[in-house]
N, C-alpha and C positions, 0 to 999 in steps of 0.2 A: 504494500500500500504506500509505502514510503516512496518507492522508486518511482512509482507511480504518479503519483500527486508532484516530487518535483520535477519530471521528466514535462507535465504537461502544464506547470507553473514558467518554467524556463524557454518553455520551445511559444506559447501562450507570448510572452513577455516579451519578445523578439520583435512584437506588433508593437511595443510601443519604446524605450528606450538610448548615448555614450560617446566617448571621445575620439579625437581626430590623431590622436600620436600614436606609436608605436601599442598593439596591444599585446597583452601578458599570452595569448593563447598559444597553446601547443598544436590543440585537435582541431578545436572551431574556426571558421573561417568565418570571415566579417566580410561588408560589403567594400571595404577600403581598399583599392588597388594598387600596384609599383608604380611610383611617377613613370608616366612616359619616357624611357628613351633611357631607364634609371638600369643599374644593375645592384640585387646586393644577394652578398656571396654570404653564405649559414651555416655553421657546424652545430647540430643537432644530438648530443649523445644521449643514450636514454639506459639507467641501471636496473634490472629487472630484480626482482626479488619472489621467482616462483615459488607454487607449494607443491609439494605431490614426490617431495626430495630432487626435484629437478636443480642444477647448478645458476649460481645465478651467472648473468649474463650480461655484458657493455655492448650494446648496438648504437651504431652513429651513421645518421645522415649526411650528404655532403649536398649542400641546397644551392641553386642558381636560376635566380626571379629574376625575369626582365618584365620592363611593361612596356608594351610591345606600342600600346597606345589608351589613351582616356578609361576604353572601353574592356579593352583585352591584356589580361598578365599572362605571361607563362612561365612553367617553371619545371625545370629537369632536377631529381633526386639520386642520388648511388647512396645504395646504403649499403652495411658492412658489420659483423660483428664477433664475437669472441666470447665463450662460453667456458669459464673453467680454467684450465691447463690447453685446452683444445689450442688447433693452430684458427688463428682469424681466416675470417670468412666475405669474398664479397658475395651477397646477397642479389644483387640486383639491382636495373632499375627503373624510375616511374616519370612519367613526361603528361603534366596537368595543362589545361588550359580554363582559367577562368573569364565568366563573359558578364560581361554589368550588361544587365537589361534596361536599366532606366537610368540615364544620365545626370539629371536632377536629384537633387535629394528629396526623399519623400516620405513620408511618415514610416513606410517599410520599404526597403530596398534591396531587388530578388537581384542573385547571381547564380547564374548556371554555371557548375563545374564538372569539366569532364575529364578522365585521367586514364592512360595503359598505364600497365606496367606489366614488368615481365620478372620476376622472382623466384628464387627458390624457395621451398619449405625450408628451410633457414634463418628463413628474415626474421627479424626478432623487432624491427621499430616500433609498431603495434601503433600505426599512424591512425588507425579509427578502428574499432571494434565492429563485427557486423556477423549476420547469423548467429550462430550459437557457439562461438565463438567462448573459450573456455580457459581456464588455466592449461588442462591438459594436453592443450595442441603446442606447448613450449616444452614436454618432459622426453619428447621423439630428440636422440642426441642428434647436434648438428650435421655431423660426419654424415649421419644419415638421411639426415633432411634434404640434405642439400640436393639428392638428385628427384627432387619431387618439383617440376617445373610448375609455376604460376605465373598464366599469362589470362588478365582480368583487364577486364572495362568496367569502370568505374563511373559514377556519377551524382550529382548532389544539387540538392538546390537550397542555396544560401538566404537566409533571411536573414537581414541588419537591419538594426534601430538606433538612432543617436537622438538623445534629449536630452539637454544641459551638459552633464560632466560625465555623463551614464551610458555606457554602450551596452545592448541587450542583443545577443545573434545566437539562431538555429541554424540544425545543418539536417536536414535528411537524407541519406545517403540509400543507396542502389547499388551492389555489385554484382557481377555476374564471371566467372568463370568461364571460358571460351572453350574449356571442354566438354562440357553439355552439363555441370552443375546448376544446380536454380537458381535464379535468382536470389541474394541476400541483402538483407536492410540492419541496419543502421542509424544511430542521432547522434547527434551533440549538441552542447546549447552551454552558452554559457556568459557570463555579467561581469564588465568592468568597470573602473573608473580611473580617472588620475587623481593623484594626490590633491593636485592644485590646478589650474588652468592658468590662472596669472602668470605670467611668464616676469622671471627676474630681469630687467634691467641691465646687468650684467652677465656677460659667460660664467657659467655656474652649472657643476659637475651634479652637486649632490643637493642640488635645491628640487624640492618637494612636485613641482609641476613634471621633474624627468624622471618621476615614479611612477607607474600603475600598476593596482593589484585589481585582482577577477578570483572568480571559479568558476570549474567546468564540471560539465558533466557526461559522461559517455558510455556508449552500448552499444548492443545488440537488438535487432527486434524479431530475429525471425526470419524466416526465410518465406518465397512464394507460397502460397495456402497454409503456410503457417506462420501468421505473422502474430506472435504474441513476446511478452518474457520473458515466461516461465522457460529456463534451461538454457538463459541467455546469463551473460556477464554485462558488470556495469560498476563504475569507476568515479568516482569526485575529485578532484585535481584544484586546491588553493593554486593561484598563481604568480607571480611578479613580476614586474619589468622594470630593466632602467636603462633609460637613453640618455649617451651622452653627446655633448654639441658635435663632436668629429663624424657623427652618422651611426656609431658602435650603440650594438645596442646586447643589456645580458638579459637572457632570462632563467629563472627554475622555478618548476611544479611538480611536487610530488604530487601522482595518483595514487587513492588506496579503493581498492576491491569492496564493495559494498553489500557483497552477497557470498555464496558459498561456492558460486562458479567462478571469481574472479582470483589474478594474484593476488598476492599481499599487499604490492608496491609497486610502481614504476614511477622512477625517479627520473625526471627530463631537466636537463640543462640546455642550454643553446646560447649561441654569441653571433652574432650576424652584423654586417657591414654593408652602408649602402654606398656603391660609387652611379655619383649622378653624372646623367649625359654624359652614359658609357659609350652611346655609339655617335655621339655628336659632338 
């Protein structure tokens, strides 16, 4: 009941709410795009803390957003990671394209997201939860995973809200398997704010406006004709950000498992850099 009531408090909420700087999210996407013409390069590592006696595990993303224009961002992912004693691993990788439907700002603002990728049962980033999706698909040893190919199409549709100091955004997701699996679903949702909006007068590192904190929320919902909860995983993630004036921006969110299908923890850190009018 619990998961319940916030899953549809937060995705609800999406319809009316947040700020324009850098946000704290890991999983969620906002309607906020890459400046035109911008590049900025992401290292994403994420620490797993499985149950079921599985080893835990450092998987890191390697992220590169262009905004291609107003309208369209894109963004290429390699992910990679290392399990234990095991030898590292690259994983794979995933090629998104997100599209702003309405160019104005508007009370709710949809973006369509669509993404391949082509992966090994390896991958360990756990970039959005979907189907029934479990602890126990991370205790298969990597060694072994790895020849288990995953090539999926992906897709989402973004809902953002910005009101005052307050960003409020949903994500419903779609994936599908390209070897004749069902279709699986998918959410996210999740609220930020910045410290301060007022911007200091002077260059300043550690002044309260280059803060934001959020939390997320994320799962599974099911797959085609079974689209419910029950035997899904789902996950709460406090989050933080902090931007500094040279474009550097850090973040970290611990998620913790909120049911008895989920891990214990995953621990995300990230650090990203944006170089403007890369290609101008």
């Amino acid at each position: 009941m619990f998961i319940r009531r916030s899953i549809l408090f937060m995705l609800l909420g999406a319809a009316s709410f947040a700020q324009a700087q850098e946000s704290p999210y890991f999983i969620t996407y906002t309607h906020h795009m890459e400046e035109p013409g911008s590049l900025e390069v992401a290292l994403n590592p994420v620490v797993g803390v499985p149950k079921g006696g599985a080893r835990h595990f450092t998987a890191s993303s390697l992220e590169l957003e262009y905004g291609v224009n107003g309208w369209w961002t894109s963004e290429l992912y390699l992910d990679a990671q290392k399990t234990g004693r095991d030898s590292a691993l690259f994983t794979g990788w995933r090629f998104e394209n997100r599209f702003r439907m309405l160019m104005k700002e508007h009370a709710v603002n949809p973006v369509l997201y669509i993404e391949y990728e082509d992966i090994t049962g390896a991958d360990r980033i756990v970039k959005e939860v979907v189907g029934f999706d479990t602890f126990e698909d991370l205790l298969e040893p990597p060694a072994e995973a790895r020849h288990e190919k995953k090539r999926e199409v992906e897709a989402k549709l973004i809902l953002s809200s910005n009101h005052n100091d307050w960003n409020v955004a949903g994500n419903l997701i779609a994936e599908k398997n390209l070897s004749g699996e069902p279709v699986e679903f998918g959410y996210a949702a999740a609220i930020s704010r910045p410290l301060a909006l007022a911007a200091s007068p002077d260059p300043c590192s550690l002044c309260a406006e280059n803060f934001s904190l959020g939390v997320e929320m994320y799962g599974g919902l099911g797959e085609w004709r079974q689209v419910k909860l029950a035997g899904t995983s789902h996950y709460i993630a406090p989050a933080i950000a902090w931007s500094l004036p040279n474009g550097v921006t850090f973040k970290f969110s611990p998620s913790f498992g909120v049911n008895s299908n989920s891990n214990r923890a995953l621990v995300r850190f990230g650090v990203s850099y944006e170089i403007p009018h890369f290609f101008r």
